[in-house]
C-alpha positions in Angstrom: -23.2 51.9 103.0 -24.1 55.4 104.4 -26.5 54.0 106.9 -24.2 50.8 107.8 -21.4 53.3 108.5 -23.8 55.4 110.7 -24.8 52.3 112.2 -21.5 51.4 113.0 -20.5 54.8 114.8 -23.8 54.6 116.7 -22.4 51.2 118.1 -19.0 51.6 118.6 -20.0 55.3 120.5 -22.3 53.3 122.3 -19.8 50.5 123.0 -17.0 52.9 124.3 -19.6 54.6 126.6 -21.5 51.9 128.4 -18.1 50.1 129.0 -16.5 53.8 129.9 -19.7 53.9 132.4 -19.1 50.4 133.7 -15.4 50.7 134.2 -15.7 54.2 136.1 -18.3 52.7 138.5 -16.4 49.8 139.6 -13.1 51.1 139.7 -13.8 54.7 140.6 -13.1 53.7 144.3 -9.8 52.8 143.3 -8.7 55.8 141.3 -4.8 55.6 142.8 -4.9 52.1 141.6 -3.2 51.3 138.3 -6.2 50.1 136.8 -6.1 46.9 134.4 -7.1 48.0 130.5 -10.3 46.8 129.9 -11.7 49.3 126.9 -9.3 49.1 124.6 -8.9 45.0 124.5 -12.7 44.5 124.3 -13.2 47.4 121.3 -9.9 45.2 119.9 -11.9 42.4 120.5 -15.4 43.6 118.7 -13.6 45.4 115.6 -11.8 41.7 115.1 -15.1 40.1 115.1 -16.7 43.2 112.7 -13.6 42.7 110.4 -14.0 38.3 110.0 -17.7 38.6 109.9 -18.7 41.6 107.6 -15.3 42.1 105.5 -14.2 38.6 105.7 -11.0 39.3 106.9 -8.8 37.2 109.3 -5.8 37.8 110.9 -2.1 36.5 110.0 1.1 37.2 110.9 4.2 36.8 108.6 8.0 36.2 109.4 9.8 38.0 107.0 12.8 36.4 108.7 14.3 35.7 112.2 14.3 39.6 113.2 11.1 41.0 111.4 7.4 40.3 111.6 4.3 41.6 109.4 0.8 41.0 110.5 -1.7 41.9 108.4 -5.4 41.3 108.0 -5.7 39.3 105.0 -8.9 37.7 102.7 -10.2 34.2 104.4 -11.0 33.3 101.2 -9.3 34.9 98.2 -11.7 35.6 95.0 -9.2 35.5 91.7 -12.0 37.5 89.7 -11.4 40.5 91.7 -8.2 42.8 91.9 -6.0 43.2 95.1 -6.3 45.8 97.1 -3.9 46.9 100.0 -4.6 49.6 102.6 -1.8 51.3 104.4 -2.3 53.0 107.6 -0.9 56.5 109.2 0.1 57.5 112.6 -2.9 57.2 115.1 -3.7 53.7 116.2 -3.8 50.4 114.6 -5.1 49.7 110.9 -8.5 48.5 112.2 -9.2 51.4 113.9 -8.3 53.8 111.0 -10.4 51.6 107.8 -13.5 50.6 110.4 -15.6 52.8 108.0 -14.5 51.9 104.6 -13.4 48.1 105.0 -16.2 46.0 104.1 -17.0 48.4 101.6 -14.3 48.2 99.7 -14.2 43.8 100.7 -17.2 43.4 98.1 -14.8 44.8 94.9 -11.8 43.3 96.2 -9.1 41.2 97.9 -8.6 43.4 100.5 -5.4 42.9 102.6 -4.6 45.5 105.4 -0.8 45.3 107.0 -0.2 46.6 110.4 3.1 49.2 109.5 6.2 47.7 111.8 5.5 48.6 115.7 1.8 49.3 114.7 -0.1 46.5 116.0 1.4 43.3 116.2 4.5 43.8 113.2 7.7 44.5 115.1 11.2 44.0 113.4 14.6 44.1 115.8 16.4 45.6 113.0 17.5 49.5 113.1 16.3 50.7 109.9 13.6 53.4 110.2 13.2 54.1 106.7 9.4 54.4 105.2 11.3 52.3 102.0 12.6 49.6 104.8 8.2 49.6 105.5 7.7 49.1 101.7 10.2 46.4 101.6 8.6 44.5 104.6 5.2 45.3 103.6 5.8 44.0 99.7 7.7 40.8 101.4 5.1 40.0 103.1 2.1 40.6 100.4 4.5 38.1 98.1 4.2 35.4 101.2 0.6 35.7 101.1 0.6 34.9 97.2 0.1 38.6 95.9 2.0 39.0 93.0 0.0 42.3 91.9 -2.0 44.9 93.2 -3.0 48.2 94.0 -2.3 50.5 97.4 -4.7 52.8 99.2 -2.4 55.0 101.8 -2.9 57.7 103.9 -0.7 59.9 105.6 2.4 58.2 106.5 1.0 55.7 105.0 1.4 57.9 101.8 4.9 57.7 102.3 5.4 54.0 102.3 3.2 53.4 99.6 5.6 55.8 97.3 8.2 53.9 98.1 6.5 50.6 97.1 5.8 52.2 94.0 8.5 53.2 93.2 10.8 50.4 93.9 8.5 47.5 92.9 6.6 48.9 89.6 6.5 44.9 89.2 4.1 44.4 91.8 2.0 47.7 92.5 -0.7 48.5 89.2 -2.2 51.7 90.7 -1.8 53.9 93.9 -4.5 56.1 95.9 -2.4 58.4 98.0 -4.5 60.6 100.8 -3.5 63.0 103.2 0.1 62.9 102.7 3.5 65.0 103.3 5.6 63.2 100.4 7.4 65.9 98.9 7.4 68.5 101.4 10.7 69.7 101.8 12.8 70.7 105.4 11.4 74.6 105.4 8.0 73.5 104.4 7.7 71.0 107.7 9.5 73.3 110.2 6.9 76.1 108.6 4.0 73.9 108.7 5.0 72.7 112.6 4.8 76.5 113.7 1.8 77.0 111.6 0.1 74.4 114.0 1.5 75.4 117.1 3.1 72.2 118.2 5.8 69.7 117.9 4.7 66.8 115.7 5.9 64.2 118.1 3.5 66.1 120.4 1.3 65.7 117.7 1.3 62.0 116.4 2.2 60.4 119.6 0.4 61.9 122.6 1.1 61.5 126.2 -1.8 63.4 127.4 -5.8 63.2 127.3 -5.6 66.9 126.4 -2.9 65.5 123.5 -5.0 63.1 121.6 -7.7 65.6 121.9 -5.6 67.9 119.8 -4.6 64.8 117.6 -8.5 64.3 117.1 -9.2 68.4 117.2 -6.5 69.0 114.1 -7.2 66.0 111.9 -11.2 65.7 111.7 -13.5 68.5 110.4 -16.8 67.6 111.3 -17.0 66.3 114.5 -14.9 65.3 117.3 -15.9 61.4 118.5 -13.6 62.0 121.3 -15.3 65.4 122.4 -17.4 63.5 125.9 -15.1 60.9 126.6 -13.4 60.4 129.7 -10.0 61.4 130.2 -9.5 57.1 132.0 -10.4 55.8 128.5 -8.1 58.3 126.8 -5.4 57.5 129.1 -6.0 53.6 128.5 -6.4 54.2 124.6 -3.2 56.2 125.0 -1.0 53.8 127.0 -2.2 51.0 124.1 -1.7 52.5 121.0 0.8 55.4 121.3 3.1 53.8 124.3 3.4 50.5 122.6 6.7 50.7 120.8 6.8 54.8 121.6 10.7 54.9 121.0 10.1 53.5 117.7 7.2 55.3 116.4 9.2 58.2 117.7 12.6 57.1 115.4 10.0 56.8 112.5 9.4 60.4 113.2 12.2 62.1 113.5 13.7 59.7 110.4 11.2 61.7 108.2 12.3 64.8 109.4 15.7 64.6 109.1 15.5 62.6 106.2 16.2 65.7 102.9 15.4 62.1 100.4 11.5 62.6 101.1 11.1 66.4 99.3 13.0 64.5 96.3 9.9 63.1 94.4 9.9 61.7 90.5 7.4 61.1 88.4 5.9 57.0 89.2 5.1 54.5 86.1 1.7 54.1 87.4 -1.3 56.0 87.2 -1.5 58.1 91.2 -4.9 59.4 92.6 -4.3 61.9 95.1 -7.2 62.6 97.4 -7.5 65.8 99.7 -9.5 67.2 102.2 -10.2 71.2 101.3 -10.2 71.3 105.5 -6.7 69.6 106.2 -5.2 71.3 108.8 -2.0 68.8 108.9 -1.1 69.3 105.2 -3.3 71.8 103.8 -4.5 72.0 100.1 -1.6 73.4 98.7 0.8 70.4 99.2 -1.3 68.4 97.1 -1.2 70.6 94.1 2.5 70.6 94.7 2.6 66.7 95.2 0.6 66.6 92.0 3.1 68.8 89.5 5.9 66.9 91.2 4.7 63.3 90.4 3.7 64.2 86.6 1.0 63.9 84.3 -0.1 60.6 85.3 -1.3 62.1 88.7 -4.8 63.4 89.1 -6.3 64.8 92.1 -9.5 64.5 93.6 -10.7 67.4 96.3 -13.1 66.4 98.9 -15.2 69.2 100.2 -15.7 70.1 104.5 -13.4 67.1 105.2 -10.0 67.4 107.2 -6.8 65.5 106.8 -8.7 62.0 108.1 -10.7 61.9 105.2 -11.4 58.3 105.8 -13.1 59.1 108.9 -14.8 62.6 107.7 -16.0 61.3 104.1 -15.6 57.2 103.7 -18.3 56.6 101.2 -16.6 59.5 99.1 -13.4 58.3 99.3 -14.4 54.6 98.9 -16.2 55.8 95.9 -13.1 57.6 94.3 -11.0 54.4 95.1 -13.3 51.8 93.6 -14.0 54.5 90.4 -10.2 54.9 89.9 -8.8 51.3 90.1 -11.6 49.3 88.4 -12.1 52.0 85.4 
């Protein structure tokens, strides 16, 4: 899997620059002209072909009911010999782009199903709840729809959140959780401490305006290299008006809902058996919340430490992580 993942990153780098180069020689003259996106929907394009074809995965969209949609990417053909699997996503573009490395890993030990988080990708809801436990209720909804009536959850980040929610309001349907890279738990001092610690506000943060902000974004959450370190600040800017102004105000509500929100430091011990997996280079939430995450959730909580990976440990180490996720849940 090591040298398909390589493979992968060779391609997609490649990708992103000969259409970078293509794009900044024909529309270069025109540089006070809006320009049309044109990276972004082809890379959509390509990672939707690499998700059917090598993870069998096809796309599907759920109405939960007349004001709330969940799409998710979803088995084309479900195997009953193996266990479900779902993957929740954190703040930082769509779900394909965060599990490109790990996906049709973890495909060949299970059903995988991927949700897009509401105003992520294509799942949108017109109600006014901003709650990570409104997400869980939405994203177990629509899991039941598609005929999953048990599984387990791999989160990370806000993700992390969302998948303690499921978990603890539907011990019914979730067996197992692996829980990455998270804040749950961390109370209001810790945040506001943490914030200064980095040096900027985390709305600056997650949702960047500038070139020079998704840098930072990229900079803070990966340890051992920086894919956006040569790219143009146009394909940043495109990638940026895509993912991050798409449904801004609500991402931003999301936000600010965890934040305020004194329920999230408030965390019980779960039913099920919780793998927490850390980066020892997390600069977002550094080692020390996970060993306070870990006391907090009980003795059926075990953590794993990942050495010279940051907070995306699914982009630093996948083949580690995909490791500790199949060794956990099939044991």
């Amino acid at each position: 899997m090591e040298r398909l993942r390589l493979f992968l990153h060779h391609l997609l780098s490649f990708h992103v620059i000969l259409a970078s180069t293509i794009s900044h020689y024909l529309f270069s003259p025109f540089s006070k002209i809006r320009r049309f996106p044109i990276i972004t929907p082809i890379s959509e394009w390509f990672l939707s072909v690499y998700f059917k074809f090598a993870c069998n995965l096809i796309q599907c969209s759920v109405d939960l009911d007349d004001q709330t949609t969940m799409h998710f990417l979803a088995p084309a053909h479900r195997r009953f010999n193996k266990p479900n699997l779902v993957m929740i996503h954190g703040y930082g573009g769509n779900s394909k782009w965060q599990f490109v490395y790990q996906a049709a890993s973890l495909a060949e030990s299970f059903n995988v199903y991927i949700p897009d988080l509401l105003f992520f990708g294509k799942s949108y809801s017109n109600r006014a709840n901003r709650s990570e436990a409104f997400q869980a209720e939405c994203v177990a909804a629509g899991l039941r729809r598609l005929g999953v009536e048990r599984c387990s959850i791999y989160a990370i980040s806000y993700g992390g959140f969302v998948c303690y929610r499921m978990a603890e309001m539907h011990p019914e349907l979730v067996e197992k959780a692996v829980i990455v890279s998270t804040g749950v738990g961390c109370t209001q001092s810790q945040k506001g401490e943490q914030m200064k610690n980095m040096g900027i506000d985390v709305l600056d943060l997650l949702l960047p305006r500038t070139p020079v902000g998704m840098k930072r974004l990229v900079e803070l959450s990966v340890h051992k290299s920086n894919p956006l370190r040569w790219a143009p600040d146009f394909v940043l800017e495109e990638f940026i008006d895509t993912m991050c102004n798409t449904n801004r105000k609500e991402k931003q509500e999301l936000v600010e809902h965890l934040l305020a929100n004194s329920e999230n430091c408030k965390v019980q011990p779960l039913s099920q058996e919780i793998l927490l997996v850390w980066g020892d280079k997390d600069k977002i939430f550094p080692l020390h919340f996970a060993y306070e995450l870990q006391r907090n959730l009980g003795p059926k909580a075990s953590l794993e430490i990942l050495r010279d990976a940051g907070h995306a440990v699914n982009f630093d180490s996948p083949d580690s992580l995909n490791d500790l996720i199949k060794g956990f849940i099939l044991e």
